[in-house]
C-alpha positions in Angstrom: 0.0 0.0 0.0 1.2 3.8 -1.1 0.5 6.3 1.5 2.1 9.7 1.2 0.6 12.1 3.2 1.6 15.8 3.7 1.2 18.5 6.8 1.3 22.5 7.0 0.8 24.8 9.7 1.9 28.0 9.9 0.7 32.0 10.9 0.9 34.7 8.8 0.7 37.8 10.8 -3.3 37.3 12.2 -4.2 34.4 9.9 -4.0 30.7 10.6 -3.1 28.1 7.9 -3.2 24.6 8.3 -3.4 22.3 5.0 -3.3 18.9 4.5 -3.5 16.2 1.5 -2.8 12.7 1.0 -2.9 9.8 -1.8 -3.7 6.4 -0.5 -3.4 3.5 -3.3 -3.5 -0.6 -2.7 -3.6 -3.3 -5.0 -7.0 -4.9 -6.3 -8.4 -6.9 -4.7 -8.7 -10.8 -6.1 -10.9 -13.9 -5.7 -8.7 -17.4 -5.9 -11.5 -19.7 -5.1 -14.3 -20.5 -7.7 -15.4 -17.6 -9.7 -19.5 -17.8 -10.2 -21.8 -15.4 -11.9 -22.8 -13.7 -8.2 -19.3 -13.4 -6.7 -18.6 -9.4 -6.1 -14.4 -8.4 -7.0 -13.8 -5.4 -5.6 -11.1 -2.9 -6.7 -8.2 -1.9 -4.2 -7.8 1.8 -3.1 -7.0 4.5 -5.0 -8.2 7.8 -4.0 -6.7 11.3 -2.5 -8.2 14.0 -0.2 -6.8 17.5 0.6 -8.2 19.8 3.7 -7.3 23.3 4.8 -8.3 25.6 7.8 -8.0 29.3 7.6 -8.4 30.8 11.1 -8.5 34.9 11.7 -9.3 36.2 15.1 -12.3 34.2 15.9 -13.3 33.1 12.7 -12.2 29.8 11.5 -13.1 28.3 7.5 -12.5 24.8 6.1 -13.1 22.1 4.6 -12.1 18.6 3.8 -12.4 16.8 0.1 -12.0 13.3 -0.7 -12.0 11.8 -5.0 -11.3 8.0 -5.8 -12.0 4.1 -5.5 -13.3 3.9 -1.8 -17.1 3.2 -0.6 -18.7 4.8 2.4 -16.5 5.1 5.5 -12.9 4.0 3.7 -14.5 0.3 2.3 -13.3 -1.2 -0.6 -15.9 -0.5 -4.0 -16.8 -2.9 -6.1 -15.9 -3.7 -9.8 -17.4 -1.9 -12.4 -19.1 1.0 -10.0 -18.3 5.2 -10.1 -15.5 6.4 -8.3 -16.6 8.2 -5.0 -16.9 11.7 -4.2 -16.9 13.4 -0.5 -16.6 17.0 0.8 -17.4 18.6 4.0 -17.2 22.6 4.6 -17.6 24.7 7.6 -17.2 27.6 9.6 -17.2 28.5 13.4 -16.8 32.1 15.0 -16.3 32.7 18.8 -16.2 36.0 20.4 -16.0 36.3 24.0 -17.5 33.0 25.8 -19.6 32.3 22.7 -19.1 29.9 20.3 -20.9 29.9 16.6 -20.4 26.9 13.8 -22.2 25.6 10.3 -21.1 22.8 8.4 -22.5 21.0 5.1 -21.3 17.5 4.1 -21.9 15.3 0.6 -20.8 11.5 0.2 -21.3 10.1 -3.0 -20.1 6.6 -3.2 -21.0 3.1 -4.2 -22.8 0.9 -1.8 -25.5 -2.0 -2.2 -24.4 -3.2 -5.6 -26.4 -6.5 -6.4 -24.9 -9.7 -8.0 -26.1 -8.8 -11.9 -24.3 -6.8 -14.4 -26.7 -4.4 -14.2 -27.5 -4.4 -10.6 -23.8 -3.6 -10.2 -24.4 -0.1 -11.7 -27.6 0.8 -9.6 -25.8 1.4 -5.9 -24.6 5.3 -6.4 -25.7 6.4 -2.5 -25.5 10.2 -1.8 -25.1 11.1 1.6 -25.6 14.8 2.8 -26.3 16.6 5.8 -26.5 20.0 7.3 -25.5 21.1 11.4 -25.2 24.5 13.1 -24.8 24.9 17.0 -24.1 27.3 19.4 -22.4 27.2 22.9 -22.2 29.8 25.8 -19.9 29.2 28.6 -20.8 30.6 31.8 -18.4 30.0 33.9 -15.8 27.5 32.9 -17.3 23.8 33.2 -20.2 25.0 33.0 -21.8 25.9 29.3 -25.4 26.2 27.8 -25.7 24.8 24.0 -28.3 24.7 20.9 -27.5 22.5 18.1 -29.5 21.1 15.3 -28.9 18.8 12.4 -30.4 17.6 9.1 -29.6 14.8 7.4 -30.5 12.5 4.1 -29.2 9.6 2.8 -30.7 8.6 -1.0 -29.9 5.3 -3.5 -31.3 4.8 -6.8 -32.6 1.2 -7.1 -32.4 0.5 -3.5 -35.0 0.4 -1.0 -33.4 2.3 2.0 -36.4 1.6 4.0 -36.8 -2.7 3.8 -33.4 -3.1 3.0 -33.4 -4.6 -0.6 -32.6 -3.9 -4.4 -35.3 -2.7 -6.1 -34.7 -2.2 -10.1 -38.6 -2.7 -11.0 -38.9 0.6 -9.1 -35.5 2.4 -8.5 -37.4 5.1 -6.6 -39.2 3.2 -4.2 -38.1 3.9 -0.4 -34.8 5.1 -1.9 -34.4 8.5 0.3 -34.7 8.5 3.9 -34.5 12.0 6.1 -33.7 12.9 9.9 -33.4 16.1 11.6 -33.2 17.0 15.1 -32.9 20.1 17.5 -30.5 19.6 21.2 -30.2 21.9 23.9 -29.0 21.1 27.3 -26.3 21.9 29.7 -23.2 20.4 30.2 -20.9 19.9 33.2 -17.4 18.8 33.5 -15.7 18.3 37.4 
């Protein structure tokens, strides 16, 4: 496995840098027992990311990207499906004892890939999701916080929902959606 990887942080006067990018590549994957018509071969890794931070007084921006043959959280993808494609961006702001953040996220990858030809080509899932917060620190251990999140998750001829290929009706239970809104309190002794 190839795994070069590269770090930078420095300041320039008031600003902040810190990049980072990285290639990660592995051989494919291969089957040495029987092949049959429903046996999944899987290609090895091959993909890159890059991130960077800019941080000025209380205002931080960045983001992450990630391009290549990987599927979902850093699994191998299968044979004969798109390459993925993942990004996250953000901001946060502080200022006194408050703290302020947004960030947005897309994940295209391959997923539930069936045992056909063609059901091979169905399992694109997009992933995307949306979160701001705040947090106000009272006294230190002691903060107040608001947070909410959105978040949907879709695949063309997969049902999301029971869990199973569906190419009669690719749309069918094929996007799911959550959101939800925290506050609280939190402590630390």
């Amino acid at each position: 496995m190839i795994n070069p990887e590269v770090r930078y942080r420095s300041t320039f006067g008031p600003v902040g840098v810190a990049l980072e990018a990285g290639y990660y590549k592995s051989a494919h994957i291969s089957y040495d027992g029987v092949a049959t018509s429903t046996l999944q071969q899987y290609k090895g890794w091959d993909f890159s990311d890059a991130g960077a931070v800019l941080t000025f007084g209380g205002l931080s921006v960045g983001g992450h990207i990630m391009s290549g043959a990987f599927s979902g959280q850093g699994n191998l993808a299968p044979q004969g499906t798109k390459d993925a494609f993942a990004y996250i961006i953000g901001a946060s702001y502080t200022v006194g004892p408050i703290i302020m953040g947004t960030s947005f996220f897309q994940n295209m990858y391959a997923n539930h890939t069936g045992t056909t030809a063609t059901a091979r080509l169905v399992g694109q899932e997009r992933d995307r999701g949306w979160a701001a917060g705040a947090t106000y620190t009272v006294t230190p251990g002691v903060s107040f916080f608001l947070s909410g999140v959105y978040g949907e998750k879709q695949e063309n001829g997969y049902d999301i929902i029971d869990g199973a290929q569906s190419l009669t009706n690719p749309k069918f239970g094929n996007n799911t959606r959550a959101q939800a809104v925290g506050t609280g309190i939190q402590v630390k002794w």
